[in-house]
ROLUMKOL-892053 format. One record per residue (C-alpha): x, y, z; residue number from 1; residue in three letters. Coordinates in Angstrom, 2 decimals, padded with zeros to 5 digits. Example, Ala and Ser with C-alpha at 12.3 -4.5 7.8 and 13.67 -1.06 7.14 Angstrom:
<pts>
(pt (012.30,-004.50,007.80),1,'ALA') (pt (013.67,-001.06,007.14),2,'SER') 
</pts>
This chain:
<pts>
(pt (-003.83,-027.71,-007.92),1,'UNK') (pt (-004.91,-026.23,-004.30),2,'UNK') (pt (-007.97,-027.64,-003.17),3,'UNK') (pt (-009.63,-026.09,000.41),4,'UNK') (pt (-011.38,-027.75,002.70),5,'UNK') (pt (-013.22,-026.17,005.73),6,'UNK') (pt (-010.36,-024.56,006.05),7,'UNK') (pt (-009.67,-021.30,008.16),8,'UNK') (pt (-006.53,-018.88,009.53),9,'UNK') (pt (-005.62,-019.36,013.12),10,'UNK') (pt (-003.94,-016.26,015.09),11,'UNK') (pt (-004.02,-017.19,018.56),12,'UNK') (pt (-007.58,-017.15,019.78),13,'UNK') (pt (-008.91,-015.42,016.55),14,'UNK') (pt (-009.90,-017.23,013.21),15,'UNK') (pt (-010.64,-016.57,009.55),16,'UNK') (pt (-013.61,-017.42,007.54),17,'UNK') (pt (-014.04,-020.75,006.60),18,'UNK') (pt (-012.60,-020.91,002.83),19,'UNK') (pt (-014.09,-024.79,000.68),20,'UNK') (pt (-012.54,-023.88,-002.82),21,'UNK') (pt (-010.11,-025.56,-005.55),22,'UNK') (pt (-007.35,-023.52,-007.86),23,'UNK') (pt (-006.99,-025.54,-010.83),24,'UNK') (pt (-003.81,-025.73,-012.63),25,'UNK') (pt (-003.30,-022.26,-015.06),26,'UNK') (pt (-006.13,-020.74,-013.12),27,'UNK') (pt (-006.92,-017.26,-011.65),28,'UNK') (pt (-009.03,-017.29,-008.77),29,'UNK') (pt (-010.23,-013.97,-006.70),30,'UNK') (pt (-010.28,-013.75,-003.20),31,'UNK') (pt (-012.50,-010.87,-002.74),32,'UNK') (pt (-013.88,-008.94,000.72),33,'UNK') (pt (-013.87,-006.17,002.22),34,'UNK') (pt (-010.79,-004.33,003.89),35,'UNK') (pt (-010.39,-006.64,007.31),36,'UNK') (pt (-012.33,-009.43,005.91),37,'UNK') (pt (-009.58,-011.97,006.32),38,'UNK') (pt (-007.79,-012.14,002.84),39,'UNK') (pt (-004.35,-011.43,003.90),40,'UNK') (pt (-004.61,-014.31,006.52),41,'UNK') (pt (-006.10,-016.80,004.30),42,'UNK') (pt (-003.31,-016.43,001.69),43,'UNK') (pt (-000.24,-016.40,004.75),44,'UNK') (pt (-002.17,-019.58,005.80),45,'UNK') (pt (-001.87,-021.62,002.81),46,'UNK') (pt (001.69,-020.09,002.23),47,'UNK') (pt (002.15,-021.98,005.74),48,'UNK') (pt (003.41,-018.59,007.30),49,'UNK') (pt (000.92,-018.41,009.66),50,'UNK') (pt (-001.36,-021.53,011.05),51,'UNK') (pt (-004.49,-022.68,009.88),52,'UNK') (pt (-007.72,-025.19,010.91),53,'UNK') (pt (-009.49,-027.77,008.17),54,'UNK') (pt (-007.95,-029.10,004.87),55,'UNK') (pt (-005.37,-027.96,002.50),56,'UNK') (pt (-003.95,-029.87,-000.43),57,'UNK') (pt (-001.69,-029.03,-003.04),58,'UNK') (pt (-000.53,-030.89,-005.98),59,'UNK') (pt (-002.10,-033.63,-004.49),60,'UNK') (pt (-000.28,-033.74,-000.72),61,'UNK') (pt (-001.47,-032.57,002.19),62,'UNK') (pt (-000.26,-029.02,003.06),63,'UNK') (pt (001.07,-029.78,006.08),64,'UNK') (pt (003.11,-033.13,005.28),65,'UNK') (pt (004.89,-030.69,002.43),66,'UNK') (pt (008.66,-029.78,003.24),67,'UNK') (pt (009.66,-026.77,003.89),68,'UNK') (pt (011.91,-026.27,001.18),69,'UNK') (pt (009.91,-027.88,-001.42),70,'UNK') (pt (006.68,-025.74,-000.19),71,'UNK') (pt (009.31,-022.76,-001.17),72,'UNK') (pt (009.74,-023.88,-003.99),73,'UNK') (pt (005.61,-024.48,-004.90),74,'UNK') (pt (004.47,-021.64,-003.12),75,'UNK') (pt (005.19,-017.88,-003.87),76,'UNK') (pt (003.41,-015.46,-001.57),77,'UNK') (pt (003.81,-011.69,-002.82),78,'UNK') (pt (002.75,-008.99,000.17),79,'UNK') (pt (000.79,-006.36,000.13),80,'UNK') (pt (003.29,-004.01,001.94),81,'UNK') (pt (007.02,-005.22,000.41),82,'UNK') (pt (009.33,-003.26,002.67),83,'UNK') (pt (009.22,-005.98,005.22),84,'UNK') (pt (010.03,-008.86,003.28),85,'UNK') (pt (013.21,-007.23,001.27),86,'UNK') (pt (016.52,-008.26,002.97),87,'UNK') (pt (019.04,-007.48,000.40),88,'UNK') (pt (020.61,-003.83,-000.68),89,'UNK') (pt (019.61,-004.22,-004.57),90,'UNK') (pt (017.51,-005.00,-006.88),91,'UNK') (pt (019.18,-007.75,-008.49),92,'UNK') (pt (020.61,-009.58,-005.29),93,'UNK') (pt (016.68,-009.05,-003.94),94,'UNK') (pt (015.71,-011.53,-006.76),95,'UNK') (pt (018.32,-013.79,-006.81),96,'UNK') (pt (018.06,-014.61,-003.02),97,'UNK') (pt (014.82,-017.26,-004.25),98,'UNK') (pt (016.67,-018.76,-006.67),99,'UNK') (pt (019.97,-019.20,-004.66),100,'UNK') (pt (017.72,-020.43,-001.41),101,'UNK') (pt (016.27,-023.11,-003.57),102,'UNK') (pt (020.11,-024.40,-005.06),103,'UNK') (pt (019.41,-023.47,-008.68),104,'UNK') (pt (022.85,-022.93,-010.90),105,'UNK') (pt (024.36,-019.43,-010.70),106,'UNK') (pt (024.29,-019.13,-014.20),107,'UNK') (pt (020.15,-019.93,-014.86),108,'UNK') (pt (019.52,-017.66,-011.27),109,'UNK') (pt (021.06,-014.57,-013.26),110,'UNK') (pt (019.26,-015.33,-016.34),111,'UNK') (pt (016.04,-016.40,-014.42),112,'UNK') (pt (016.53,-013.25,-012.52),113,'UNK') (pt (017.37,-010.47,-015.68),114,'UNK') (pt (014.08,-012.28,-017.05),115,'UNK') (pt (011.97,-011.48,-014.19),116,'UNK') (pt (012.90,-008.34,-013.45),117,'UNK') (pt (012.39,-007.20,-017.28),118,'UNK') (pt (008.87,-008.54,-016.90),119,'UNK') (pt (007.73,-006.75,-014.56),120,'UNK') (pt (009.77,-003.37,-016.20),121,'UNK') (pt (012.45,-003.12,-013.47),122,'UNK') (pt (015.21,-004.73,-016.30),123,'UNK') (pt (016.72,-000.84,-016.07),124,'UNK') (pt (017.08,-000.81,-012.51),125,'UNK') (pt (018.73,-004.31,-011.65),126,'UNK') (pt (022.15,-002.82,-010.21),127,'UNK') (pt (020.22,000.03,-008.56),128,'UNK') (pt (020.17,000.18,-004.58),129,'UNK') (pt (016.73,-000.85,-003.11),130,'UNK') (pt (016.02,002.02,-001.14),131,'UNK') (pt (016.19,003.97,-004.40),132,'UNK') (pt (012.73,002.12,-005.71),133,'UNK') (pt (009.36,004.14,-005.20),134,'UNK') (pt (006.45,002.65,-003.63),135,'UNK') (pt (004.91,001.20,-007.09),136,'UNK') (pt (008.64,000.17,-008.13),137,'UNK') (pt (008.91,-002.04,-004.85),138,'UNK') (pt (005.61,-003.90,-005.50),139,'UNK') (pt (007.01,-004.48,-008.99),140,'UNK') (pt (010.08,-006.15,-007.48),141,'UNK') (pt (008.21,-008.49,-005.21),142,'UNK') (pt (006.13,-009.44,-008.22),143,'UNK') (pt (009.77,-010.47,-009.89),144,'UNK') (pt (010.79,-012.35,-007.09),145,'UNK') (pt (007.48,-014.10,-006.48),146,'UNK') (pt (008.06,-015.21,-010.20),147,'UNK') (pt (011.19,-016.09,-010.79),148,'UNK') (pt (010.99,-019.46,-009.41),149,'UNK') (pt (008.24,-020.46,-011.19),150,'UNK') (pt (005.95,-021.85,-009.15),151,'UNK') (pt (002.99,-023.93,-008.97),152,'UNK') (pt (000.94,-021.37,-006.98),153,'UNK') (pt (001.40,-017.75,-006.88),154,'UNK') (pt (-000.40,-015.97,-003.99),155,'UNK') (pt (-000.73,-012.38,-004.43),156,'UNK') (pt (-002.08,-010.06,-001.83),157,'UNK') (pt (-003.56,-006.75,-003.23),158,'UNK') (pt (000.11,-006.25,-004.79),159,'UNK') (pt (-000.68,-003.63,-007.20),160,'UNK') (pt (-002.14,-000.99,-005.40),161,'UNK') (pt (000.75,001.61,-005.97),162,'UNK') (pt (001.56,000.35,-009.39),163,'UNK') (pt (001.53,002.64,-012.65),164,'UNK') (pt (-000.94,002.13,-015.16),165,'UNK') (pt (002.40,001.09,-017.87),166,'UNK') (pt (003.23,-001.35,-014.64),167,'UNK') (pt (-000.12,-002.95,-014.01),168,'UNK') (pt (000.00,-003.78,-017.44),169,'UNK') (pt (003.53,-005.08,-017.56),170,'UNK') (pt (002.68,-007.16,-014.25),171,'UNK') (pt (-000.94,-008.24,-016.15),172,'UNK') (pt (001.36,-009.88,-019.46),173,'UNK') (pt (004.12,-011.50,-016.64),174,'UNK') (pt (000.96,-012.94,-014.94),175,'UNK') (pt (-000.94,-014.13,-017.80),176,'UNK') (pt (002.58,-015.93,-019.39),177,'UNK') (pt (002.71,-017.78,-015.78),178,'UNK') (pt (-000.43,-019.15,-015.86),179,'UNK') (pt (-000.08,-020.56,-019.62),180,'UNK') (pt (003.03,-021.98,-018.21),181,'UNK') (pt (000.39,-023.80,-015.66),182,'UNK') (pt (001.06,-021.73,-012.46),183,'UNK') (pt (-001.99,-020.93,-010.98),184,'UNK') (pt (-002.75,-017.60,-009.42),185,'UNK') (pt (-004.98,-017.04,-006.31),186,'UNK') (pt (-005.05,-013.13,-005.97),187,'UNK') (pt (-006.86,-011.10,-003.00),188,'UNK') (pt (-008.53,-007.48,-003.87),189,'UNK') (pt (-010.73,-005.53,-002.06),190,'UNK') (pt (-011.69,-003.85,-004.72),191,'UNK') (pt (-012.97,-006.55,-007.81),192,'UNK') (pt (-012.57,-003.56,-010.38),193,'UNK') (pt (-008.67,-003.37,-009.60),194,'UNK') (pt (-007.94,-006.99,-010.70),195,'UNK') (pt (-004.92,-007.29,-013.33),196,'UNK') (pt (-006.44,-010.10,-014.90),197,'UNK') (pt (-009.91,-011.70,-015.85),198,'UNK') (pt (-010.74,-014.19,-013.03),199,'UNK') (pt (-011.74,-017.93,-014.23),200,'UNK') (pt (-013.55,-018.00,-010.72),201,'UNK') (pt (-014.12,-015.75,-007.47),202,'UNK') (pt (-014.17,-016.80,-003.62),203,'UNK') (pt (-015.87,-014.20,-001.90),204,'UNK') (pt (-015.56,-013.56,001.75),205,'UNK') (pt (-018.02,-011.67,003.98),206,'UNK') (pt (-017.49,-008.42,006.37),207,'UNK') (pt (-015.68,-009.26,009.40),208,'UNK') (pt (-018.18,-008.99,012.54),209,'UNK') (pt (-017.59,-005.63,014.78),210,'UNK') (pt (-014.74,-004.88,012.59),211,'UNK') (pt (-016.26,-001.71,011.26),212,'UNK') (pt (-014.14,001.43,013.09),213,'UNK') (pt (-016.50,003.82,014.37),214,'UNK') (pt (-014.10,007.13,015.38),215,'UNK') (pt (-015.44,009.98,017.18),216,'UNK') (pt (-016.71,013.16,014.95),217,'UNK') (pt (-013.77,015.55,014.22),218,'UNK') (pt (-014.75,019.43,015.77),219,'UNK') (pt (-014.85,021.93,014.35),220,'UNK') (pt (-012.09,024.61,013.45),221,'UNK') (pt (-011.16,026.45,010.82),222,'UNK') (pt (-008.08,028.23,011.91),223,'UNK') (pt (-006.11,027.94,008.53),224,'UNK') (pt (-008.18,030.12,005.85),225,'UNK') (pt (-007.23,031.43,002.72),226,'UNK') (pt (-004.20,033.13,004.67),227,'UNK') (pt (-002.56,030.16,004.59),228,'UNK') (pt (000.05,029.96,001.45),229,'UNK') (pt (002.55,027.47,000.15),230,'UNK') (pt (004.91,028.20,-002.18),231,'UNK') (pt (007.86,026.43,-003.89),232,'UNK') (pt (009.93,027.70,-005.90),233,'UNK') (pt (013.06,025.88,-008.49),234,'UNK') (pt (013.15,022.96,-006.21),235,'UNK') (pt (015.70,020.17,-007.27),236,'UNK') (pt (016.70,017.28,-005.41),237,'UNK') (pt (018.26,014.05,-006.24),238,'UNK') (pt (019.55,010.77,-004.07),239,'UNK') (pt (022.99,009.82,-004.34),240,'UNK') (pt (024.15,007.41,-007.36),241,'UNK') (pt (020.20,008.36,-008.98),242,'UNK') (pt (020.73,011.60,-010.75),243,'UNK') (pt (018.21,014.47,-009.86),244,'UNK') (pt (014.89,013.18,-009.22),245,'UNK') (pt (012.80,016.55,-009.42),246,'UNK') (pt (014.51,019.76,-011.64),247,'UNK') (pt (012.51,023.34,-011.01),248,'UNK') (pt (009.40,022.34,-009.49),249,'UNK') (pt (007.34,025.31,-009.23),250,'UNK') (pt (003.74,025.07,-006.75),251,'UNK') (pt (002.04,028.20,-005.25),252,'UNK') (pt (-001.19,026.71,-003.40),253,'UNK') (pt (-003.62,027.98,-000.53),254,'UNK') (pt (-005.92,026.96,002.78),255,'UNK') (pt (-008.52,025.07,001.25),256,'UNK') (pt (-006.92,023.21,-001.83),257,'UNK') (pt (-007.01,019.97,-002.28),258,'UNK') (pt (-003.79,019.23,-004.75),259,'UNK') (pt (-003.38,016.11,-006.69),260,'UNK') (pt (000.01,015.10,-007.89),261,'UNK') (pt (000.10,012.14,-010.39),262,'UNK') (pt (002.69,010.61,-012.31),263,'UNK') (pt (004.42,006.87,-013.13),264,'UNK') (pt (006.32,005.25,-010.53),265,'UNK') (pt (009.67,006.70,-009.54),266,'UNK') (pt (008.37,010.12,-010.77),267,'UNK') (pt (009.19,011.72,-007.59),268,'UNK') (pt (005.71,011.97,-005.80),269,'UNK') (pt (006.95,010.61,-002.46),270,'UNK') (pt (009.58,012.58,-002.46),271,'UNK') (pt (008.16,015.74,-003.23),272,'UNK') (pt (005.33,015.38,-000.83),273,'UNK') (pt (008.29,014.91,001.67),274,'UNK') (pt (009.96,018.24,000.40),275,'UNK') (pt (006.74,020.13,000.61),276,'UNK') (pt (006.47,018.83,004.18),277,'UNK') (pt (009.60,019.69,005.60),278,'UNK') (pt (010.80,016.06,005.73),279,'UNK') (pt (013.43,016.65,002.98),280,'UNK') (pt (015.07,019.62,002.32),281,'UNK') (pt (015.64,020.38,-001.09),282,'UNK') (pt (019.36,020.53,-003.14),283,'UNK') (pt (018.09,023.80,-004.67),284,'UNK') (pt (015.28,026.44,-004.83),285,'UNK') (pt (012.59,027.26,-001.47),286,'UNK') (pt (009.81,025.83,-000.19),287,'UNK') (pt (008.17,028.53,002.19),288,'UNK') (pt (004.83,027.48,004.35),289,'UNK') (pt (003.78,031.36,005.11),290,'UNK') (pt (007.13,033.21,004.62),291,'UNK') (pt (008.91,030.04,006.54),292,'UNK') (pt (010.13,026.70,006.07),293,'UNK') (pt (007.25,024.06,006.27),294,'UNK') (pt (007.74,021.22,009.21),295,'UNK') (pt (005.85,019.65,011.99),296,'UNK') (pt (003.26,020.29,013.52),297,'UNK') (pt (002.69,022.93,010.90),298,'UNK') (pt (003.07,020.34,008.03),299,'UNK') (pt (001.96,016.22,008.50),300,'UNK') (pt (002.93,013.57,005.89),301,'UNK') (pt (001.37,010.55,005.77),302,'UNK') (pt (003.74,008.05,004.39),303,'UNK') (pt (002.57,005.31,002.12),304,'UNK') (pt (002.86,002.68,005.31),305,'UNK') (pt (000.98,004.53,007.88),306,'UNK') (pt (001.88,002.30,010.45),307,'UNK') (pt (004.55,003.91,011.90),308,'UNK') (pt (002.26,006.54,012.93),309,'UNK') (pt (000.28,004.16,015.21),310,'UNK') (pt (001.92,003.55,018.29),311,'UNK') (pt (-000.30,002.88,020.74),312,'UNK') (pt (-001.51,-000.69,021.70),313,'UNK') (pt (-004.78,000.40,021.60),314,'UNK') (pt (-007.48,002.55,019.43),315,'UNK') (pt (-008.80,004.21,021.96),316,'UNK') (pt (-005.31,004.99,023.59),317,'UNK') (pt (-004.12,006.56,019.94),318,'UNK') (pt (-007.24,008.85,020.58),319,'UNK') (pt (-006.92,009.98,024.20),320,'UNK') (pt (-004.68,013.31,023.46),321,'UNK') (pt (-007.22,013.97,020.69),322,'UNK') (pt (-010.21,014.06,023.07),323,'UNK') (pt (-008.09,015.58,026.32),324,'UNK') (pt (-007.50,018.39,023.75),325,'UNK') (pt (-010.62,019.00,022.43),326,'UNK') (pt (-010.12,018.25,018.51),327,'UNK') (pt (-012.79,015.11,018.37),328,'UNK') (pt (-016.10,015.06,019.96),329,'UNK') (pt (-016.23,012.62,023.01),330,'UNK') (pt (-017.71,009.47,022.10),331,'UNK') (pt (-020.13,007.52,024.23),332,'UNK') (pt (-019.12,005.16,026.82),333,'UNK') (pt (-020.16,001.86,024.54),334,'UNK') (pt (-018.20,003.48,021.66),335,'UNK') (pt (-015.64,004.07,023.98),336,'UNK') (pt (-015.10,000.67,025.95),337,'UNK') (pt (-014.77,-000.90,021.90),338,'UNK') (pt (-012.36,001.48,021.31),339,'UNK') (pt (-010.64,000.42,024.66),340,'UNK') (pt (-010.94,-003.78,023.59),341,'UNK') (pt (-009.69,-002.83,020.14),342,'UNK') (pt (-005.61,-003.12,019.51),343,'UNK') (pt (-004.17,-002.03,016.68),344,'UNK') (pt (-003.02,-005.50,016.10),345,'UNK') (pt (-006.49,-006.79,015.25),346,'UNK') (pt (-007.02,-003.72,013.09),347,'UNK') (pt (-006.76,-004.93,009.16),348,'UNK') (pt (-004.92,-002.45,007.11),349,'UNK') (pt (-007.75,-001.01,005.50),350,'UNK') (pt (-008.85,000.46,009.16),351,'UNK') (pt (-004.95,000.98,010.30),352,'UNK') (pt (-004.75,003.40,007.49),353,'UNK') (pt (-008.20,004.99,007.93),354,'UNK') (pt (-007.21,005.78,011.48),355,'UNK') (pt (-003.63,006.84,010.50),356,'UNK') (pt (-005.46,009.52,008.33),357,'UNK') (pt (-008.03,010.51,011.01),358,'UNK') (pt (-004.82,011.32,013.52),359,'UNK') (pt (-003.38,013.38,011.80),360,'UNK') (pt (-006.18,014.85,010.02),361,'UNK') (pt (-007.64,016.03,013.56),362,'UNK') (pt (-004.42,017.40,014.31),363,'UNK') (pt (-005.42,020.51,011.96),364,'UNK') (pt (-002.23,020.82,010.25),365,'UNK') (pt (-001.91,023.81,008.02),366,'UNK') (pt (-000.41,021.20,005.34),367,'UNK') (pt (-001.54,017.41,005.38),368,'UNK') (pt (000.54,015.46,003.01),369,'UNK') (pt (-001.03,011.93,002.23),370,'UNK') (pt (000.89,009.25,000.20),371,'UNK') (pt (-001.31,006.96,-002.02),372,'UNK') (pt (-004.38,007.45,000.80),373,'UNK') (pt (-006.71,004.74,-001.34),374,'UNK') (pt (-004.04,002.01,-001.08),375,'UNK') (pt (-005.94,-001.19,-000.69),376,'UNK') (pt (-008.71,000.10,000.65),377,'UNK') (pt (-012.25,-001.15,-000.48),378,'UNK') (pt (-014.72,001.63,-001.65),379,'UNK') (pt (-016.43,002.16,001.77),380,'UNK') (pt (-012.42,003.10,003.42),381,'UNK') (pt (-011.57,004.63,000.26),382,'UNK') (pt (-014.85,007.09,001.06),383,'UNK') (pt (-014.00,007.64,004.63),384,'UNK') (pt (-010.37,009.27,003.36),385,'UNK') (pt (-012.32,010.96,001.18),386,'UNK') (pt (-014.33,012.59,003.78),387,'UNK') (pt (-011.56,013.31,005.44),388,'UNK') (pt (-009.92,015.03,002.97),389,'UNK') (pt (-012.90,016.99,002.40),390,'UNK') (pt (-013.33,017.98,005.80),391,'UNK') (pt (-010.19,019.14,006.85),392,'UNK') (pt (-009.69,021.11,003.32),393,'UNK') (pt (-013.08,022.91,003.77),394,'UNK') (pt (-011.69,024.24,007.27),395,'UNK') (pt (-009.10,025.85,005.85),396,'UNK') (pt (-005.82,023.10,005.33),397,'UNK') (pt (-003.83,022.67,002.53),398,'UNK') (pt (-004.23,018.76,001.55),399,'UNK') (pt (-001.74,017.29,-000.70),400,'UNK') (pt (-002.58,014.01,-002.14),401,'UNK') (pt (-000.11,011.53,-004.55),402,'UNK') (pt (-002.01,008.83,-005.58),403,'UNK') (pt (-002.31,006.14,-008.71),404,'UNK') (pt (-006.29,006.10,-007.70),405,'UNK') (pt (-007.19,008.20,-011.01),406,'UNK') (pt (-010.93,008.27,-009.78),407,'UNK') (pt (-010.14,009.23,-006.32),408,'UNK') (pt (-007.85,012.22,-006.62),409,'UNK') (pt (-010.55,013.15,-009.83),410,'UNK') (pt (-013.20,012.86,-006.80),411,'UNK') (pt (-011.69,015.06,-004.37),412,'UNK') (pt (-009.22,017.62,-005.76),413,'UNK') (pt (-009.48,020.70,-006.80),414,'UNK') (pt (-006.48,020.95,-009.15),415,'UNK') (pt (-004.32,017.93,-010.58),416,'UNK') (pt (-000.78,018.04,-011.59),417,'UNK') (pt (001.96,015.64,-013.08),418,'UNK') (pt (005.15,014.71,-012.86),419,'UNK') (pt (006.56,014.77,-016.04),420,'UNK') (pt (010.66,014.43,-016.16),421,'UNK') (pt (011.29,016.04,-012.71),422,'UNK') (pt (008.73,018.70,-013.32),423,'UNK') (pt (005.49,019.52,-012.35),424,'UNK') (pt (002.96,020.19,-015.10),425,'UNK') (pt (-000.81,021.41,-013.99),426,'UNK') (pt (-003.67,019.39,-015.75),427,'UNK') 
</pts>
């Protein structure tokens, strides 16, 4: 059982919202707020990964007083973003490496580990190379190596947001059997309507104060147009020791599209949004952007962790060669001078991947390629990608969008395709 207590994350000279709440035993408790609200910091608080203020209890000892090793062994934290907490080359090993930490037998860390990682629908894919795993596939394998040890409390930070519907509901039976086993789940959404299971209680935090990112208007431009064409033709590609991942995809598109491409994790979406891009060049067939092949600055991809596209220390600093060259209105000086105070650091990741978006989006790029946009994002950042989107497609860009947000690329596209078996099939 987790009981809170006036208790609070501590980063430096900022601190969360004060959290009083208990997790009983087999429970599922929401932690619900807004994008930036302080849900990622609560949970790395009580996982002792960051440091807190007020009370914490678990099981009856006092958070603090619990050793290291044993809190490993009570505590499983499972990240929103997984790439940074994977050390090992596959699958397998990646799930193991709990089990082996804590000194279980070989023989019941194998078996432990098969389990898991059929749970959460990876059991195919356990001698497979990490870097092989999509997006969704990677959240699945934290989930299996958050649950292989079995522990007491499982914290889980908005973990599903690139997960198929067949592996939200895979993840949603692997929960459920935990928690009649008497693990008890506290899980963090910013959306309540995306929870995998039926809460037995909700902790709800409020907005963050002067967290809201106010970003200068976009100007006008236009310059695409319907002139602007994309066209693939019999593309095939495939990573080594996978097999081919797309066979004959065939897309003709123009300026002002919005395209939707859907499909189950490991489909190929990512990797097709990189071939349409210019990232990746395809094994066989074309893709031509106007008679030539796509690429920056032409053609801007948005990867699924948008971070690496901020890398500035500051907002307003990621924004200065966007005003100097006249592709955002000039805000006014009070806008300005919070722009200047705000670091990207401070920014939750709701607002780092709003203002990813907005980058490149002002950029004008005949093609804007945008990897699961919506990714934990509560409704109100959801919308602003959505504006976005609309925005820069109305002026004449060619946005193409992969996303598991059914209701978002419904919202904003104007034609929806899937991946079906390497292929693309219009809806």
């Amino acid at each position: 059982m987790l009981r809170l207590r006036s208790f609070r994350a501590r980063r430096g000279e900022w601190r969360g919202p004060v959290v009083d709440a208990s997790v009983s035993d087999g429970a599922v408790v929401a932690l619900v707020g807004p994008n930036s609200s302080g849900k990622t910091s609560t949970l790395l608080a009580i996982a002792r990964l960051i440091d807190h203020e007020g009370y914490a209890e678990l099981d009856g000892a006092e958070l603090s007083s619990i050793d290291g090793r044993v809190l490993r062994s009570k505590v499983s934290y499972v990240p929103d973003d997984p790439v940074s907490y994977l050390v090992r080359n596959h699958v397998l090993d990646e799930v193991m490496a709990g089990p082996e930490f804590l000194g279980m037998d070989p023989d019941d860390a194998l078996r432990r580990s098969l389990k898991a990682l059929e749970a959460v629908g990876l059991g195919r894919r356990a001698l497979d190379p990490v870097e092989a795993l999509s997006g969704g596939q990677l959240q699945r394998l934290v989930m299996a190596c958050s649950l292989v040890t079995s522990p007491s409390l499982l914290l889980v930070d908005d973990a599903l947001s690139q997960v198929d519907s067949e592996g939200r509901k895979a993840i949603a039976e692997a929960l459920g059997d935990a928690v009649g086993s008497g693990t008890s789940v506290l899980i963090a959404v910013s959306d309540p309507g995306k929870l995998p299971l039926r809460p037995d209680g909700v902790i709800e935090l409020p907005p963050a104060e002067n967290q809201e990112l106010r970003l200068p208007e976009l100007r006008g431009s236009g310059v695409h147009g319907s002139r602007l064409s994309l066209v693939a033709r019999g593309i095939g590609f495939g990573y080594p020791g996978t097999g081919d991942v797309l066979r004959e995809v065939e897309l003709s598109a123009q300026g002002g599209e919005v395209i939707g491409i859907t499909g189950p994790n490991g489909s190929g979406k990512t990797t097709l949004l990189k071939l349409l891009t210019g990232v990746l060049k395809p094994k066989r067939g074309t893709v031509l952007l106007n008679g030539s092949r796509p690429g920056p600055p032409r053609s801007l991809y948005l990867p699924q962790n948008p971070d690496p596209v901020l890398t500035e220390r500051t907002v307003w600093e990621e924004l200065v060669p966007l005003v100097s060259n006249g592709l955002v209105e000039p805000p006014d000086e009070t806008t300005r001078l919070a722009l200047e105070r705000t670091t990207i650091g401070e920014l939750g990741a709701g607002s780092r991947r709003v203002l990813a978006t907005y980058l490149l989006a002002a950029r004008r790029p005949a093609v804007l390629a945008l990897d699961e946009p919506t990714a934990g994002l509560d409704p109100r950042n959801a919308g602003s990608i959505g504006n976005l989107v609309s925005r820069v497609a109305e002026e004449g860009s060619l946005v193409l969008i992969s996303s598991h947000d059914e209701s978002f690329v419904e919202r904003v596209a104007s034609r929806v395709f899937r991946l079906e078996e390497g292929r693309l099939v219009e809806l």
